[in-house]
C-alpha positions in Angstrom: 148.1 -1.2 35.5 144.4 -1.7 35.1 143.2 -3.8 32.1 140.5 -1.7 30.1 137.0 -3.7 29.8 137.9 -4.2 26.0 140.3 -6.4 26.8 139.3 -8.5 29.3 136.1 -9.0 27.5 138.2 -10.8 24.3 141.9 -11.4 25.2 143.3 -12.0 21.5 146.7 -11.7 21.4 148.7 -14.1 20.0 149.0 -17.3 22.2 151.9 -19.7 23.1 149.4 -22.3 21.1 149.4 -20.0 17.7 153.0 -20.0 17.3 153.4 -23.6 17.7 150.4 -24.7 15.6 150.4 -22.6 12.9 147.0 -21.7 11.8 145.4 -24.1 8.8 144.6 -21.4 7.1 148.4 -20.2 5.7 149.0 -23.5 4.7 147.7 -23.7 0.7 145.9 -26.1 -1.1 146.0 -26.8 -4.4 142.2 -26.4 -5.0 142.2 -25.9 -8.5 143.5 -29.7 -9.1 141.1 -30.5 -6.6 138.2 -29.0 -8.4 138.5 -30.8 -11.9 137.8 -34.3 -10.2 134.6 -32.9 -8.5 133.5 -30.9 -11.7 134.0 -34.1 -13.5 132.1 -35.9 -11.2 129.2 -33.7 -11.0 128.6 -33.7 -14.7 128.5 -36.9 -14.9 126.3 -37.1 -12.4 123.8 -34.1 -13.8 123.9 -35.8 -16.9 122.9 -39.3 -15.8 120.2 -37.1 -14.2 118.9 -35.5 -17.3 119.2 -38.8 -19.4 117.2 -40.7 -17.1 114.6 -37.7 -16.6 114.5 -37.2 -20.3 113.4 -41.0 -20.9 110.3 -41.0 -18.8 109.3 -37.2 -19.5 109.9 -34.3 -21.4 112.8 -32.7 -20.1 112.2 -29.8 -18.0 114.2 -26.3 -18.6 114.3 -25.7 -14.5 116.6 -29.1 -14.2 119.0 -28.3 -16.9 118.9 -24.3 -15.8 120.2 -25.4 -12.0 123.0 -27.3 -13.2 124.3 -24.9 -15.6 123.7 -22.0 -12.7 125.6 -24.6 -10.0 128.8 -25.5 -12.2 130.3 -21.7 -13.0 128.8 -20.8 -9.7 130.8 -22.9 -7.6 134.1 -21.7 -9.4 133.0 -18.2 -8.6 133.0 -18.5 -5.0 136.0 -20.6 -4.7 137.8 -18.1 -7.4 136.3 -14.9 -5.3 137.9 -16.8 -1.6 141.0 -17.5 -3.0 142.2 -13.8 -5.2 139.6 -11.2 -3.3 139.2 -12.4 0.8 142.8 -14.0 0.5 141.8 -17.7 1.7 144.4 -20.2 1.0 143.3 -23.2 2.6 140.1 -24.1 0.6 139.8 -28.0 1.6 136.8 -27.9 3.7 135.1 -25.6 0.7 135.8 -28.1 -1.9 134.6 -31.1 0.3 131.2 -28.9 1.0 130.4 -27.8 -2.9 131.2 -31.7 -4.2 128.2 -32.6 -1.1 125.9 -30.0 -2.2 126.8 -30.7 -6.1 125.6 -34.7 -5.2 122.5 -33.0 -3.3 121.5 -31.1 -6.0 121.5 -34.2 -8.7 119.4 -36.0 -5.8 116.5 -33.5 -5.6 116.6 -33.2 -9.6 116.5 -37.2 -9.7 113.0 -36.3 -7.8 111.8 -32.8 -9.5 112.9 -30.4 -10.9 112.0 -27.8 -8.6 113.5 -29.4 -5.9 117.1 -29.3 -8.1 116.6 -25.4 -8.6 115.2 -24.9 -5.0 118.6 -26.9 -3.6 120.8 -24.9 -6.0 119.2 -21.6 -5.2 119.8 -22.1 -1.3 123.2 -23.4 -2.3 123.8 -19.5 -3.3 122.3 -18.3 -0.6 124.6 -20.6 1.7 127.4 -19.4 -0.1 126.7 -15.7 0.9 126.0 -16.4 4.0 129.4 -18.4 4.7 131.2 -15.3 2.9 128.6 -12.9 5.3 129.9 -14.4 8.6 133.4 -14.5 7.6 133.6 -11.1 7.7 131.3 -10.1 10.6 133.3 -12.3 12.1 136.5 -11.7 11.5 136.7 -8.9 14.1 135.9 -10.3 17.9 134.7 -6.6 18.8 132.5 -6.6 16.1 131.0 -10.4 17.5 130.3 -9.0 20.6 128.9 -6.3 20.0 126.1 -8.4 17.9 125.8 -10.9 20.1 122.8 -9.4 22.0 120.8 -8.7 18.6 121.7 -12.0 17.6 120.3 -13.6 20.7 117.0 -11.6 20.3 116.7 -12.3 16.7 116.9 -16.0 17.4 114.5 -16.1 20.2 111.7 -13.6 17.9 112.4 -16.5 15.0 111.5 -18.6 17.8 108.7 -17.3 18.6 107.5 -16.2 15.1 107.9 -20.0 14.4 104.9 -21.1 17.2 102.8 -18.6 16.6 102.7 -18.7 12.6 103.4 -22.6 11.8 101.3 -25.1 11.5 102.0 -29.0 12.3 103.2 -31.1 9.3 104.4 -34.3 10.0 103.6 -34.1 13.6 105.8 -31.5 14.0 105.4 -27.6 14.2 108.8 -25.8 12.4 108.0 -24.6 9.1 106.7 -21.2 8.0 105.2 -21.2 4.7 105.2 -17.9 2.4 104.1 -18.0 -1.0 105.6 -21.0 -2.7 108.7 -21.4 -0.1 109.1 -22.3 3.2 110.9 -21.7 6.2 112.5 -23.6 8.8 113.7 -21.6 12.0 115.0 -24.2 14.0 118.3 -24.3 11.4 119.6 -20.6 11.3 118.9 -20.6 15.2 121.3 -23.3 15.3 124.0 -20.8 13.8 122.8 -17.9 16.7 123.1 -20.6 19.5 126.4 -21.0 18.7 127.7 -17.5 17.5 126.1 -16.2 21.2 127.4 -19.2 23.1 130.8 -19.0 22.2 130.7 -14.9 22.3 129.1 -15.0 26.0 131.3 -17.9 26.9 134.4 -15.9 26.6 133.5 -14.4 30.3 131.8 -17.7 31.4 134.0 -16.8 35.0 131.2 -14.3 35.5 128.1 -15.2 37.0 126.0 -13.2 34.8 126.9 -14.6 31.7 126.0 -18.0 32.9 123.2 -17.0 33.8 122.2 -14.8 30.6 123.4 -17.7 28.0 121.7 -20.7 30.2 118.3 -18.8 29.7 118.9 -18.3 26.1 119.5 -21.9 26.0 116.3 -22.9 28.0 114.7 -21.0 25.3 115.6 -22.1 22.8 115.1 -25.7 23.6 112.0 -25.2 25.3 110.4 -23.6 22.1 111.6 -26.3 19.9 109.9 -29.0 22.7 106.6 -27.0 21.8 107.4 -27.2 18.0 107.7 -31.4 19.0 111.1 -30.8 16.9 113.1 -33.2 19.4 115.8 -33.9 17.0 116.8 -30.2 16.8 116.5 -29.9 20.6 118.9 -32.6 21.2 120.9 -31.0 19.0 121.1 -27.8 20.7 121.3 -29.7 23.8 125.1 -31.2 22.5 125.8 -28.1 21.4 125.3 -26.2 24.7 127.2 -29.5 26.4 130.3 -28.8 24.4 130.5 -25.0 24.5 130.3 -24.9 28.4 132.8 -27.4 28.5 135.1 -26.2 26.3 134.9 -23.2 28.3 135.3 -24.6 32.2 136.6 -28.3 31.6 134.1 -29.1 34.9 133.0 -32.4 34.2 130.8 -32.3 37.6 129.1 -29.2 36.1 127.9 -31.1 32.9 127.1 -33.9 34.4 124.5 -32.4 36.5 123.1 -30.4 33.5 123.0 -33.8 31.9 121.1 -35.3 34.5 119.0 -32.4 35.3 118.0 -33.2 31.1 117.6 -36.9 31.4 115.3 -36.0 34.3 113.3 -32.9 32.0 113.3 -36.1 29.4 111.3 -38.4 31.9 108.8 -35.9 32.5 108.4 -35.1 29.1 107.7 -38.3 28.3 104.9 -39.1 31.1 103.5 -36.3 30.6 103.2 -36.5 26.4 103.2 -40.1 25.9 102.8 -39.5 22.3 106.5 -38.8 22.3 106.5 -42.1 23.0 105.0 -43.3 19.8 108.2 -42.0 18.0 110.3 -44.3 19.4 108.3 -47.1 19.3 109.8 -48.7 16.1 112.9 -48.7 17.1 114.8 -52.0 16.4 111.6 -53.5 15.7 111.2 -52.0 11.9 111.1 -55.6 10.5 107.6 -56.2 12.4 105.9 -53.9 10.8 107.2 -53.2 7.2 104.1 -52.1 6.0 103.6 -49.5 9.3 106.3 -47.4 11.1 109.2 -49.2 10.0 107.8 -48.3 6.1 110.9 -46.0 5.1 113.5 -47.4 6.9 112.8 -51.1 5.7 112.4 -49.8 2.1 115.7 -47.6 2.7 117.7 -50.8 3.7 116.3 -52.8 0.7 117.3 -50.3 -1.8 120.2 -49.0 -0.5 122.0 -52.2 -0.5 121.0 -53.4 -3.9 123.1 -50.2 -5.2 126.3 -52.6 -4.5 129.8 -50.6 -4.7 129.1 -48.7 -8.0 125.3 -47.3 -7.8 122.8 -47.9 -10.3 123.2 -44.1 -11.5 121.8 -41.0 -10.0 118.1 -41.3 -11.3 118.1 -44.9 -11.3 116.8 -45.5 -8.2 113.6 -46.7 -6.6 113.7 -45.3 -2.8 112.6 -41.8 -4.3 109.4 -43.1 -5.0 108.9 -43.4 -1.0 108.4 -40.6 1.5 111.1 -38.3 3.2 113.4 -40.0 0.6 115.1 -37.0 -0.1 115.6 -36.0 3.5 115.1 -38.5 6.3 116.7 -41.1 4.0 118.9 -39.5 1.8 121.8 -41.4 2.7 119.9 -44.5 1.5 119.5 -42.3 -2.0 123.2 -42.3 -2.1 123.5 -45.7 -1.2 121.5 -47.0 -4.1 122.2 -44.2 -6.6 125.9 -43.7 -6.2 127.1 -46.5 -4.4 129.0 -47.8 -1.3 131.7 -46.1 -2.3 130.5 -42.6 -2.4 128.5 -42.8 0.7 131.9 -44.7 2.0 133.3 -41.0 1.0 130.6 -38.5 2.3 131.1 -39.2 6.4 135.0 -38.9 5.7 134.8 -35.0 4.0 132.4 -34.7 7.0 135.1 -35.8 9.3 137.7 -34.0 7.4 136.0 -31.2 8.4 135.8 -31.9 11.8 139.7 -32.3 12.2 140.3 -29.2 9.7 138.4 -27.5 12.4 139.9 -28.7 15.1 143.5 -28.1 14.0 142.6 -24.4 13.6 140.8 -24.3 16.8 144.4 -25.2 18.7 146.2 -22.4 16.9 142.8 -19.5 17.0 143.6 -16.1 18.1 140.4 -16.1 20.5 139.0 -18.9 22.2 135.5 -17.0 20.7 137.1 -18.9 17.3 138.2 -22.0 18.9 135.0 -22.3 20.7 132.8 -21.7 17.3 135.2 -24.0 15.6 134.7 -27.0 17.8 130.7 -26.7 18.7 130.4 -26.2 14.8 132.5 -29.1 13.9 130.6 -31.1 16.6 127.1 -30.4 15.7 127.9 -31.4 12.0 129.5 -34.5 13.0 126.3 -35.6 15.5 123.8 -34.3 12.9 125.2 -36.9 10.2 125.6 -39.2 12.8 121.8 -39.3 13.4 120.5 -39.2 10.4 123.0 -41.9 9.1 122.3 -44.3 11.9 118.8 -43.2 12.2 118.0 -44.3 8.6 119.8 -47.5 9.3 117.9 -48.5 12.5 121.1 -48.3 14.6 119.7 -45.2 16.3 115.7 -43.9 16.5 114.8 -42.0 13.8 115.0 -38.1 14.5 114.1 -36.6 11.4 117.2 -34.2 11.2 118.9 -33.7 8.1 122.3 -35.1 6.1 124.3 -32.3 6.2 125.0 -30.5 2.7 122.7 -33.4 1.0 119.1 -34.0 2.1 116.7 -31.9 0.7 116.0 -28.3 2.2 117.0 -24.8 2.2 117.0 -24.0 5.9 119.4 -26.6 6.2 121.8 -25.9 3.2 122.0 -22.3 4.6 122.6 -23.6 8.2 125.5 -26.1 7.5 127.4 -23.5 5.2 127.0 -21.4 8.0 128.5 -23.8 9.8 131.5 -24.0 7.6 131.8 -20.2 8.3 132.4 -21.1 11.8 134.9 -23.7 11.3 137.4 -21.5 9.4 140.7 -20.4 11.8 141.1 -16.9 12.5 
């Protein structure tokens, strides 16, 4: 009998793999006991804030207003997952509002608009996560936006180099009005809802072909934006989606090398790129040059000890990009070794919640958007973390759920969308 186009296009019936491994999801978790530690935490934390704000200036309302908006919000959405969309599993949710509750008392240890800017794009995160749970939660309903997502991303693309302008040597922000706008991080979400939607037929030629000139795109337009952190981001991304998808280890290593040899003539033909990299392992000679903020970011982050000195205590604030290059060194110095001990564990807590729904998905659309998700958070610390710390060149991309910036708190709950089992 002849197998309608429907269902060859998403085969989703129940798998020898989801019987054996149960999805994560039906297993519960008491989040409620969960939730009073992190609650506990994060007033103390706001209120350290406030007292140490409150010393040197008048107190501001703003501040105070985006911790009292964060605190009964955060209970909201986990109350409205668990008794209205059914979610039982809520471990990777609690891990994600404790990091954006410590992100939030790190941009108000700065200004206060930064703490009600961070706490407003913490809503918006949140609807977004609950917006791309339900589209989706059907894999007919994916695919059928999967060409309108691919457009949108390349037209934000697009907006992006013909409306930006270059701060910081870089061209991915769109200002309007008082806020701004950075592209690069909801096309991360599109790259991989269409990769792992057009990867479900990645037997047929065409499909290859369609999603390898979406990807050329996409990192072709951030090369022209000089965001090279993002583009190697992508890059990974696209590298674990195809093989997820064929297991041909010959295949990606000839797109790797093809890369590595796009790299080289990148860099003899922009030498500037160059420039970048140049301070690499060498920030110690020049202290007072390029290796400014990662020097200062050693110095201060380990005189924070195992305890902190108290979110708003701090002095690496004071320098440039603190609250986003070098927010791990904020939380270093502020909250101690032993909370930024904690923050790369709920990040790899994450990654294996993921990955233990991925083996038991009813699609491999899920277990592919589970795994390139999971993977892109865990490379995206991984380069800011080691970045900051000299172990790695300094890329500029963000600390997931705590450096400073809306784009980016929308993109990684977005993220956390996509690592939910089906």
């Amino acid at each position: 009998m002849k197998r309608s186009r429907k269902t060859e296009a998403f085969p989703y019936k129940t798998t020898a793999a989801a019987v054996r491994y149960p999805v994560a999801a039906a297993r519960s978790f008491p989040w409620l006991l969960a939730m009073l530690p992190v609650t506990l935490f994060q007033l103390l934390s706001f209120a350290s804030v406030l007292l140490r704000t409150a010393e040197q200036e008048p107190p501001e309302p703003g501040l105070l207003l985006a911790f009292l908006c964060y605190l009964p919000a955060e209970w909201l959405f986990l109350c409205c997952l668990r008794f209205f969309a059914g979610q039982r599993s809520l471990a990777p949710e609690v891990m994600a509002l404790w990091l954006t509750g410590i992100s939030i008392a790190l941009c108000g240890s700065i200004s206060a608009e930064y703490a009600w800017k961070q706490a407003a794009a913490a809503g918006g995160g949140m609807l977004l996560y609950a917006i791309l749970l339900f589209v989706t939660h059907n894999p007919d309903r994916a695919m059928a936006l999967r060409p309108a997502v691919a457009f949108g991303a390349v037209a934000l693309l697009a907006g992006n180099l013909a409306l930006a302008q270059i701060t910081n040597g870089t061209r991915n922000w769109i200002h309007i009005g008082g806020f701004s706008l950075q592209p690069s991080e909801l096309v991360k979400l599109a790259f991989i809802f269409v990769g792992a939607a057009t990867l479900e037929r990645l037997q047929r030629t065409r499909s290859i072909t369609r999603y390898l000139v979406f990807a050329m795109v996409c990192v072709a337009a951030l090369f022209l934006m000089r965001d090279f952190g993002a583009a190697l981001l992508f890059f990974v991304v696209f590298l674990l989606i195809a093989f997820l998808r064929s297991g041909d280890l010959r295949a990606i290593a000839l797109v790797c090398a093809a890369a590595l040899m796009a790299a080289a003539l990148v860099l003899l033909f922009r030498p500037y790129v160059v420039d970048r990299f140049r301070s690499f392992r060498h920030i110690w000679e020049t202290p007072y040059g390029k290796g400014f903020q990662q020097t200062r970011m050693l110095i201060y982050a380990s005189g924070g000890g195992l305890l902190g000195l108290g979110p708003g205590n701090g002095k690496l604030k004071d320098v440039p990009a603190a609250s986003t290059d070098l927010a791990f060194g904020m939380l270093c110095e502020e909250w101690g070794m032993v909370i930024a001990f904690l923050v790369p564990l709920c990040y790899l807590g994450m990654a294996i919640y993921a990955l233990r729904g991925a083996r038991g998905a009813r699609s491999s659309f899920y277990s592919i958007a589970a795994v390139s998700a999971a993977g892109l958070l865990l490379f995206q610390a991984a380069l800011n973390i080691f970045g900051s710390t000299d172990l790695l060149p300094m890329t500029g991309v963000t600390l997931p759920f705590i450096s400073r910036g809306g784009s980016s708190m929308l993109c990684v709950w977005g993220l956390l969308a996509f690592m939910k089992p089906r």
